[in-house]
N, C-alpha and C positions, 0 to 999 in steps of 0.2 A: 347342192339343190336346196332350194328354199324349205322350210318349216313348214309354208304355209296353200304347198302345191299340191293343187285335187290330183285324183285320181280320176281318168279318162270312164267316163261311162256312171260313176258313180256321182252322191249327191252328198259324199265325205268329205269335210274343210274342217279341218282344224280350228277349236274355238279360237279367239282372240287374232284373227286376223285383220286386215283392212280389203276388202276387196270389193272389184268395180263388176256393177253389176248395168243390162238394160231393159228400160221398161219398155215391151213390145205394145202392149196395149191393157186395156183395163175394162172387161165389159161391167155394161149398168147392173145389171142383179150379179153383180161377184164381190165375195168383200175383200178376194185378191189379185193384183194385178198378174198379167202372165207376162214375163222376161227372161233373160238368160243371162249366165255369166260370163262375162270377157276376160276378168285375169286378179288373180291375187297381187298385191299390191307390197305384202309382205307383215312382218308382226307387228302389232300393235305396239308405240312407243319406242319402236327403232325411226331414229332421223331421216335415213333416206325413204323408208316407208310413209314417214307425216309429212315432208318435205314434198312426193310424188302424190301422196293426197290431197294435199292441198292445191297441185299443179291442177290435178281432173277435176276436181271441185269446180274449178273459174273457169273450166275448157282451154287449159293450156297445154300444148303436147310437152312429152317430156321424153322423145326417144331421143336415143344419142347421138351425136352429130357422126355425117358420114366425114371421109377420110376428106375430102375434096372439102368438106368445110372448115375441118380442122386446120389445114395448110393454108384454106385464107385468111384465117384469123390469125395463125402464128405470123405470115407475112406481116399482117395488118400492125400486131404489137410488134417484131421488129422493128419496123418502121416507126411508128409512133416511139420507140425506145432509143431510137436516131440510128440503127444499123441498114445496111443495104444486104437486099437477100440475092 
């Protein structure tokens, strides 16, 4: 289990995390927006954690590929690597 996973209900996160967050809206007389949180992302200064921050930053998805994708990529580089699958 991650380091850096809330607990359900509460408003506990662990400092030094990286985590994504959305801004629902922002009324005029408030000095803070209201949003909610989507998912910890992981510790600060772990590479897959900067690596996956950097993906949501520019709006790139980063989930992991399904099985059916997988198989056409390994086909893809077999072939490119001159084997017949």
């Amino acid at each position: 289990m991650n380091k850096c996973t809330t607990a359900v209900g509460t408003n506990l996160l662990p400092a030094l995390c990286r985590i994504v967050i959305r801004i629902d809206g922002w009324e005029v007389d408030s000095q803070y927006p209201h949003g909610h949180f989507v998912c910890s992302l992981g510790p600060i200064g772990d590479v897959e954690t900067e690596t996956r921050a950097i993906l949501v930053e520019h709006g790139l998805l980063s989930k992991p590929f399904t099985r059916a994708q997988v198989r056409v990529g390994d086909g893809c580089m077999l072939g490119l690597l001159g084997y017949k699958s």
